[in-house]
C-alpha positions in Angstrom: 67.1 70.5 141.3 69.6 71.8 143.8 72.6 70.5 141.4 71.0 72.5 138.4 71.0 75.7 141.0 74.2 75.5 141.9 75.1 75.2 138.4 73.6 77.9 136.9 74.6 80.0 139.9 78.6 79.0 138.7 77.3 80.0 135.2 76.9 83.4 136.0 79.6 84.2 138.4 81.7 82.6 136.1 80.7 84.7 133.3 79.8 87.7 135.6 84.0 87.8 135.8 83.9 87.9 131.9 85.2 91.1 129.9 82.2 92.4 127.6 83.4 93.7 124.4 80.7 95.2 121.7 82.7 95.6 118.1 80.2 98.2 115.5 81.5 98.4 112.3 80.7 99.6 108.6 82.3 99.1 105.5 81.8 100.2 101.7 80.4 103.7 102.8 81.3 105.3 99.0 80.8 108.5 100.2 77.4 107.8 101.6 77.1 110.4 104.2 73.8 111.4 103.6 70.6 109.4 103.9 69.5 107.6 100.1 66.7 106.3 98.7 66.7 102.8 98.2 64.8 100.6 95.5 61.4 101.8 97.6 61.7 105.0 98.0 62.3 105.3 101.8 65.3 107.3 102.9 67.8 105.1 104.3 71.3 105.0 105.5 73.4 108.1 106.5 76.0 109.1 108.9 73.8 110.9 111.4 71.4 108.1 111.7 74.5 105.6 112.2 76.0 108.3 114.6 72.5 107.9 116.7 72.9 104.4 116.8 76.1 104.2 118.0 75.9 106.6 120.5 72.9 104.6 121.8 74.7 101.2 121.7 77.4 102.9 123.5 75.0 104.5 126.2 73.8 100.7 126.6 76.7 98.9 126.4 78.8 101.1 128.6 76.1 101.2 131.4 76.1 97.5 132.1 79.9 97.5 132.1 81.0 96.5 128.6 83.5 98.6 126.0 82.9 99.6 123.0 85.0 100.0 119.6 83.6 101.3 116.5 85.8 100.4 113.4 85.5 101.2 109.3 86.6 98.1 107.5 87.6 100.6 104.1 86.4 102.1 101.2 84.8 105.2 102.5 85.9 107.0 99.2 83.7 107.6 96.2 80.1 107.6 95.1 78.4 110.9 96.2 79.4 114.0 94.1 79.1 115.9 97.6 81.7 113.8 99.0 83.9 113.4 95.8 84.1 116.8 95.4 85.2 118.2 98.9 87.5 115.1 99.0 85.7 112.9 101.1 86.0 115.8 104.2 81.9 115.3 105.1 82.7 111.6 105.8 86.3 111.9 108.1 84.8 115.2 109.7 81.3 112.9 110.7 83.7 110.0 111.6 85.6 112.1 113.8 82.2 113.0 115.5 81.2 109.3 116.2 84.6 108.5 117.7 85.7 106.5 115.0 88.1 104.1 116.1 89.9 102.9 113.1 89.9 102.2 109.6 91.7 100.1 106.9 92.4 101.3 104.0 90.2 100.3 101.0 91.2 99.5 97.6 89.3 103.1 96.4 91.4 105.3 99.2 93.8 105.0 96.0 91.7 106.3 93.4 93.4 109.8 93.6 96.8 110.7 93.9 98.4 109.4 97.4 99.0 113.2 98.0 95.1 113.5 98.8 95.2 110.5 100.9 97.8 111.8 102.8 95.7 114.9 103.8 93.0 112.9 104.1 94.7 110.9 107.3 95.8 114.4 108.5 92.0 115.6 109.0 91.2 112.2 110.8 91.1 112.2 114.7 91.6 107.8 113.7 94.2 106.0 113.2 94.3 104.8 109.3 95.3 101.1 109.2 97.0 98.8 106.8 99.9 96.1 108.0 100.7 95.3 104.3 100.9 98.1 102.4 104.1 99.5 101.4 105.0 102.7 100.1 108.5 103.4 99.2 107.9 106.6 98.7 106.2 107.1 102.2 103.6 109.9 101.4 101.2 107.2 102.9 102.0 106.0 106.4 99.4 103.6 107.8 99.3 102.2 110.9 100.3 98.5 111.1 97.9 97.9 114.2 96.8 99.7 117.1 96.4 98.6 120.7 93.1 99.6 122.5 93.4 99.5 126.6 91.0 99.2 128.4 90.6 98.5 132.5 90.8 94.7 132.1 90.6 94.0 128.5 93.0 94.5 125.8 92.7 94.9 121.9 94.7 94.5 119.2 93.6 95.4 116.2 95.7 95.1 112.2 94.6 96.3 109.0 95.1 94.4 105.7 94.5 96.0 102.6 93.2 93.6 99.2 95.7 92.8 96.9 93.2 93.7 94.3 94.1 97.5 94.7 97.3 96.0 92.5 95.2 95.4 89.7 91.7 97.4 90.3 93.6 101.1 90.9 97.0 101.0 89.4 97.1 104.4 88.4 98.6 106.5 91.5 100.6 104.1 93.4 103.4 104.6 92.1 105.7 101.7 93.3 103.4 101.1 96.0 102.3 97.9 96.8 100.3 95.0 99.2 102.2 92.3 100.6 100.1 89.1 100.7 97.7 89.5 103.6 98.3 85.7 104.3 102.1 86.1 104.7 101.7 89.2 106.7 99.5 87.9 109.0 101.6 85.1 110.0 104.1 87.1 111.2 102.1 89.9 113.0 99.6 87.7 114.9 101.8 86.1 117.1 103.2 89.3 118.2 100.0 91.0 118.7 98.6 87.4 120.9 101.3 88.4 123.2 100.4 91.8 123.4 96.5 91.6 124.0 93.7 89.5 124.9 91.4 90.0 121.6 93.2 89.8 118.3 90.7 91.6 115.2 91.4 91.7 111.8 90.2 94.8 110.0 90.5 93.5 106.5 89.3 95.3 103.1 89.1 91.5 101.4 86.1 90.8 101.2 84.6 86.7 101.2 84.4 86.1 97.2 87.9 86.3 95.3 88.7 89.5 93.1 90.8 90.0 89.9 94.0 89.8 91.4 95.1 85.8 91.3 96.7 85.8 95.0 93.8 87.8 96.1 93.6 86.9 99.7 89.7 86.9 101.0 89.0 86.5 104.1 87.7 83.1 104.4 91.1 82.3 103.1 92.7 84.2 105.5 91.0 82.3 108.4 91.6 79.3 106.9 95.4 79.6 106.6 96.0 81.8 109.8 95.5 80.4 113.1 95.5 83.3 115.9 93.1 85.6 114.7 89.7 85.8 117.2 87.7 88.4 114.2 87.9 89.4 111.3 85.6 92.4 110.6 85.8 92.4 106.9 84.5 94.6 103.7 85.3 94.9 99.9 82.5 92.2 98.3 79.2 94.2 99.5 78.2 91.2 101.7 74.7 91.3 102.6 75.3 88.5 105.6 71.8 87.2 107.1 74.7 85.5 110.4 78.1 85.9 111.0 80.6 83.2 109.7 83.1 81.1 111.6 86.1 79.9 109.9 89.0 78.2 111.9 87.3 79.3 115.2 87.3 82.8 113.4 84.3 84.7 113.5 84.1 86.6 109.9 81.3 89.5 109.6 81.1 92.8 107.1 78.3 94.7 107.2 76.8 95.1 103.3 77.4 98.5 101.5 76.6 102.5 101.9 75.7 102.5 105.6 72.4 100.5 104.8 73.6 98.1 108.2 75.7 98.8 111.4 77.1 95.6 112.4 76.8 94.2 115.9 79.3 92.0 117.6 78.9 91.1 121.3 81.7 89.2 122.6 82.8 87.7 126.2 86.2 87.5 127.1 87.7 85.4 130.0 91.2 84.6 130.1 92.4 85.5 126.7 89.3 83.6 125.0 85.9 84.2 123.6 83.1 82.3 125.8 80.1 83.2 123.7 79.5 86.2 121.1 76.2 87.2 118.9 76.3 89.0 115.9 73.5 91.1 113.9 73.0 93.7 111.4 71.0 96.7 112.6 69.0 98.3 109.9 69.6 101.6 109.6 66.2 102.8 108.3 63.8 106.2 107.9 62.5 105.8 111.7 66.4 106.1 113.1 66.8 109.9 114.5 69.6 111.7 112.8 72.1 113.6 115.3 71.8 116.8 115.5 75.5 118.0 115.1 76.1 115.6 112.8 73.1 116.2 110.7 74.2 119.9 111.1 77.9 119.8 110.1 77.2 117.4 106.8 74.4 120.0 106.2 77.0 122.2 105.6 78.9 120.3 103.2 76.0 119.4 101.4 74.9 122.7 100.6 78.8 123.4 99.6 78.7 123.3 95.9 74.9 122.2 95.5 74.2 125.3 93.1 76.7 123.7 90.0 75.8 120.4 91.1 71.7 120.9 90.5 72.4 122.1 87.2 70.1 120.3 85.1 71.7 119.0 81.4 68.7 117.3 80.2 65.8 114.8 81.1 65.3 111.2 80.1 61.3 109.6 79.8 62.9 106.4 80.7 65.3 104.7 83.7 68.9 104.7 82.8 70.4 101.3 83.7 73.1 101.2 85.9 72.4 98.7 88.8 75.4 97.5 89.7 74.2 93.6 89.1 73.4 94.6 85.3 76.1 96.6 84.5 78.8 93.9 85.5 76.6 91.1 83.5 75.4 92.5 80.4 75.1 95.3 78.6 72.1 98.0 79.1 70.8 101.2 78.0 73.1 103.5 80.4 76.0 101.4 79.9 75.8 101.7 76.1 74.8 105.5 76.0 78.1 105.9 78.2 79.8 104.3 75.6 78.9 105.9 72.8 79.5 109.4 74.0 83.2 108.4 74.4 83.2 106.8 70.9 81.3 109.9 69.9 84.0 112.3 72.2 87.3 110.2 70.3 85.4 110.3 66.9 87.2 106.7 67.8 85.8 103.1 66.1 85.7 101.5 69.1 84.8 102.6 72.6 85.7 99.9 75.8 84.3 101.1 79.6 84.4 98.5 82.5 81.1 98.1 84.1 82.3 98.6 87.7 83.0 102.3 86.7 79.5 102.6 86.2 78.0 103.4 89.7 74.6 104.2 89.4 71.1 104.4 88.0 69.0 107.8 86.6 65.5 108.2 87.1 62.7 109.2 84.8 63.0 112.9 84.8 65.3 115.9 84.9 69.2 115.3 84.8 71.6 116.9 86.7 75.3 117.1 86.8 74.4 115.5 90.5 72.8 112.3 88.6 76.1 112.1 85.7 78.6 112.6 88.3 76.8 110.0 90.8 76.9 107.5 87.8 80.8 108.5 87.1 82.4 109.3 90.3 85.9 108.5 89.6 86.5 111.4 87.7 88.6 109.2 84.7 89.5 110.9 81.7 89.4 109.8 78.2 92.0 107.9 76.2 92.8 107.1 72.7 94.9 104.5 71.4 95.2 103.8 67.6 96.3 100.3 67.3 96.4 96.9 65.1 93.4 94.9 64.8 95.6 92.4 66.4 95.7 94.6 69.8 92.3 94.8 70.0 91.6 91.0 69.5 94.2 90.7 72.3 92.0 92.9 74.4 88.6 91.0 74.0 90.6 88.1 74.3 91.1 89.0 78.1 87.5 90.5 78.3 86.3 87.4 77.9 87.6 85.9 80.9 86.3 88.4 82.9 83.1 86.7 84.7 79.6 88.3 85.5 79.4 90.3 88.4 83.2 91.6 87.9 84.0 95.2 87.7 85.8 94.3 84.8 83.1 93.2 82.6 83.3 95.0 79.2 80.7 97.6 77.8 81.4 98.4 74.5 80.5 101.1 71.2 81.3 100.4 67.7 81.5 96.9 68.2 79.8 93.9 69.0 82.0 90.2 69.9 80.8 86.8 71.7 82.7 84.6 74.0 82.0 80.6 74.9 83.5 78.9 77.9 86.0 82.0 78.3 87.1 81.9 75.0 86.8 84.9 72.3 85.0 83.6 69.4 83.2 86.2 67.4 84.1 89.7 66.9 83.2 92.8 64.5 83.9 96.3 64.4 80.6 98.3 62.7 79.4 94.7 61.1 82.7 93.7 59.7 84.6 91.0 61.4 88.1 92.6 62.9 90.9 92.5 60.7 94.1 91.7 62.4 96.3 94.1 60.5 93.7 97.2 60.1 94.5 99.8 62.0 91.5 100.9 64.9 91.0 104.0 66.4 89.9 102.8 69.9 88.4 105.1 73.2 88.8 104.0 77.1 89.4 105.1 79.9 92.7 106.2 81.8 91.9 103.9 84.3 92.1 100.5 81.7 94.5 102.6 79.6 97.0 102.2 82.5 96.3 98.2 82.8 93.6 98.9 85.6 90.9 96.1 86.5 93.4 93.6 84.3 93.6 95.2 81.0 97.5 94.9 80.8 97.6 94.9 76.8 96.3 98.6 76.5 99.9 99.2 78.8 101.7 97.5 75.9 100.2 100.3 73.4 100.9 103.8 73.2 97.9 106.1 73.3 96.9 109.4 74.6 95.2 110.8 77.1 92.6 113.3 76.3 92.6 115.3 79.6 88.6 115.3 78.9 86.9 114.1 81.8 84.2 111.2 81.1 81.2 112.9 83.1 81.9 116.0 80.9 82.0 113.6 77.8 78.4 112.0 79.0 77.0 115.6 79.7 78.4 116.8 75.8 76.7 113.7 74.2 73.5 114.4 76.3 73.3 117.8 75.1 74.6 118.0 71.7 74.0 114.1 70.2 70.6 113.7 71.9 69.6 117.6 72.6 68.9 117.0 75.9 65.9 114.6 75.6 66.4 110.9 76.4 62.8 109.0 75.0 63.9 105.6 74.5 68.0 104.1 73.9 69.7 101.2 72.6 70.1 98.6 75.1 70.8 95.4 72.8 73.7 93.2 73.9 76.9 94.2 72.3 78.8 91.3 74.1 77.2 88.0 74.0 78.6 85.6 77.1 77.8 81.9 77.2 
C-alpha cells in the first residue's frame, strides 16, 4: 500500500512539472457568423456563442496554469449572404475579438479574386497560414508557420492548404499554386522540431480524398510524415465522435458552420506529449452570446438586410438542397436551378455541379436572403455552342464523379445513365446525342473554366454571360413560375449505378 503511495505521489509531481496546453479550434465556418437553425429548429452555432466559450475555456484553463491557443483550420469564406456580401468583414472583425490565433487558408479563401483576399489578411489582427502555397505574383503572402512563446512551452504551428483548390477554384489564381503538403512537410518539420516543443499542423485537407489525384488528406499526411505531434484539420465536414491517432499523430477537425468547438488538452514534458483528451463542445441555444460580439455582428447584419428581405416569391413545398442530396442525385431545387439557366441561355442543355448548391428553402416566402444562401458563390452564366461529341466528352467525366462529390452533375434538357463509371446512355430532349449536331449548352463560369474537374469545357470556346446565377434563379421564379412554387420536377435526370 505504501509502494502504490509513493507511486502515485511520483505520478503527480512528475506530471505537476508538465506544460498544459489547451488547442480550440473550428473549421468550415462558411460565413456562419450568426446563430442557424438546424434540422430542429433550435438556434445553434454563431460567433458570439463560440466567443463565450472560449473566453470561458480560457478563464479555466489559464487559472490552473495552462495556455491556450485558438486556431481556424480554413474556409471561413462563403455561405451567408450577410457575410458574402460585406466580404467576409463580420467573420475577421469577430475573430479579431476572440483572439484568434491563426488560420490556414481554405480552398474557398480563393473563390474571389486574390485582390479581396489580400484585404481580407489586412483587416485580420491573425496571422493567415499556408507553408505550400505559392503565388508568383505575391498579392497573397501567407505565413509559412508561426511560433507561439510561452513561459516554458513552445509552439510551432504550419499551415497546409488542399491541393484540391487546383481543381475545385481554378478561376482566380492565376499561376498560383499548392505544393504537395506531403513534400512540404518533410522539409519544414524538422526545422520547426528544432525550434519548439509542440509541432501542429493546421491543415485545410480534410480525412476523405478530394478531386484532385495527389490530394494529400490528412491521414495521409500522418502516415507519410513522422514529426508532427497534431494535426488540427478541416475541409471534409467531419463530424468526429473521438480524435484519431495516426503515426503517433493525433488528427481532430471539428464538423462544419460553428455547430462544435473542438477541445484538445495536451501535457507536455520534455518535448513530448504525456497524455491529451479531445472533445467536441456543442455549441447549442443555452450558450450565452457575448455581448460585444453579438453587438458588432449586429451591425453587420442589419447592413444590407433591407435588399436582402426582399421577397421574390413563395414555394408550398421544401426546395431540396441538402448538401447529401444534391451531390448524389438529382432533386426538385437542383433541377429548378437548372432549368432557369437553360431557360436564361435559351441553351439545350444546362450542366450545374451539386456542391454549388448550398442550401435548402422552406415552405413559405422567398427572399433574395434564401436564393443567395442557396448560391453563394456569385458564378455567372456561360454558354458554349459545341459538337455533340464535346458534350459526350463531358458526361463522359461526369460519370466518374462519385456520390457525395461536389462535382456531381445536375442537369436541364437532358437526361444520361452511367454503370460502373462508365457513360452509357445519353439524350438531349428524348433523342439520343448525336456526335456531330451542334448543342447549345449553359454552365457555369466556375466548370466553364475546368473547375471541380471539368477540363473539356476549357478545350471549347464559349461565352460568359456576365448574368449572375442567383439573378437567373430569381428571373425564372418570377417570370417562368410567376412567383408561386406548388409542386416541381424532381425525377432523376442522371441515373448512377
Amino acid at each position: 500500500m505504501k509502494r502504490l503511495l509513493v507511486f502515485l505521489l511520483l505520478i503527480l509531481v512528475i506530471l505537476s512539472f508538465a506544460a498544459k496546453l489547451t488547442i480550440l479550434h473550428i473549421n468550415d465556418t462558411h460565413g456562419r457568423a450568426w446563430r442557424f437553425d438546424d434540422p430542429n429548429n433550435q438556434k445553434i452555432g454563431g460567433f458570439a456563442a463560440i466567443a463565450t466559450i472560449i473566453e470561458q475555456v480560457r478563464k479555466e484553463v489559464e487559472s490552473q496554469g495552462g495556455y491556450v491557443i485558438f486556431l481556424h483550420a480554413g474556409d471561413f469564406n462563403t455561405g451567408v449572404p450577410e457575410s458574402d456580401l460585406l466580404d467576409a468583414a463580420p467573420d475577421i472583425v469577430a475573430f479579431n475579438l476572440m483572439k484568434l490565433d491563426a488560420l490556414v487558408l481554405g480552398n474557398h479563401e480563393f473563390n474571389k479574386p486574390k485582390q479581396q483576399l489580400a484585404r481580407q489578411m489586412k483587416l485580420a489582427n491573425f496571422p493567415f497560414l499556408s507553408a505550400n502555397f505559392v503565388d508568383p505574383e505575391e498579392i497573397v503572402k501567407p505565413e509559412p508557420y508561426i511560433i507561439k512563446e510561452f513561459p516554458d512551452l513552445k509552439v510551432a504551428i504550419f499551415g497546409l492548404t488542399t491541393e484540391d483548390t487546383l481543381v475545385l477554384q481554378p478561376i482566380h489564381l492565376n499561376g498560383a499554386t499548392f505544393l504537395s503538403a506531403v513534400e512540404t512537410s518533410k522539409k519544414l518539420v524538422p526545422q520547426l522540431r528544432e525550434k519548439a516543443d509542440v509541432v501542429i499542423a493546421l491543415a485545410h485537407l480534410g480525412i476523405v480524398p478530394g478531386r484532385y489525384p495527389d490530394a494529400t488528406t490528412s491521414i495521409k499526411l500522418a502516415e507519410e510524415v513522422d514529426g508532427i505531434d497534431v494535426i488540427i484539420d478541416g475541409h471534409s465536414h467531419t463530424k468526429m465522435e473521438e480524435a484519431m491517432v495516426v503515426n503517433s499523430t493525433i488528427i481532430v477537425q471539428a464538423w462544419e458552420w460553428g455547430k462544435v468547438v473542438g477541445r484538445l488538452d495536451l501535457e507536455i514534458e520534455d518535448g513530448k506529449i504525456v497524455s491529451w483528451s479531445w472533445k467536441a463542445i456543442p455549441v447549442t441555444s443555452d450558450v450565452e452570446e457575448h455581448f460585444y460580439v453579438k453587438t458588432v455582428l449586429g451591425y453587420f447584419k442589419a447592413l444590407g438586410s433591407e435588399k436582402l428581405d426582399t421577397v421574390i416569391g413563395e414555394t408550398k413545398i421544401v426546395l431540396d438542397g441538402e448538401r447529401a442530396n444534391v451531390r448524389s442525385k438529382s432533386t426538385n431545387l437542383a433541377n429548378l436551378i437548372a432549368d432557369a439557366m437553360a431557360w436564361r441561355a435559351n441553351a439545350d442543355v444546362a450542366i450545374m455541379n451539386g456542391g454549388g448548391i448550398r442550401a435548402s428553402i422552406k415552405p413559405g416566402k422567398i427572399s433574395i436572403r434564401d436564393v443567395l444562401t442557396v448560391l453563394p458563390f456569385r458564378n455567372t452564366l456561360y454558354v458554349f455552342q459545341m459538337k455533340g461529341e464535346g458534350l459526350l466528352k463531358i458526361l463522359e467525366y461526369a460519370c466518374t464523379v462519385k456520390p457525395g462529390q461536389g462535382a456531381w452533375p445536375q442537369v436541364s434538357g437532358l437526361t444520361f445513365k452511367s454503370v460502373g463509371g462508365k457513360l452509357v446512355e445519353a439524350k438531349v430532349k428524348g433523342q439520343p446525342i448525336d456526335p456531330e449536331k451542334t448543342y447549345i449548352v449553359a454552365t457555369n463560369n466556375y466548370l466553364a473554366l475546368g473547375g471541380d474537374g471539368y477540363v473539356v469545357f476549357k478545350q471549347l470556346t464559349g461565352y460568359d454571360t456576365g448574368l449572375a446565377l442567383d439573378n437567373v434563379v430569381i428571373e425564372y421564379i418570377q417570370n417562368v413560375l410567376n412567383g408561386i412554387i406548388e409542386d416541381y420536377d424532381s425525377s432523376q435526370r442522371y441515373v448512377y449505378e
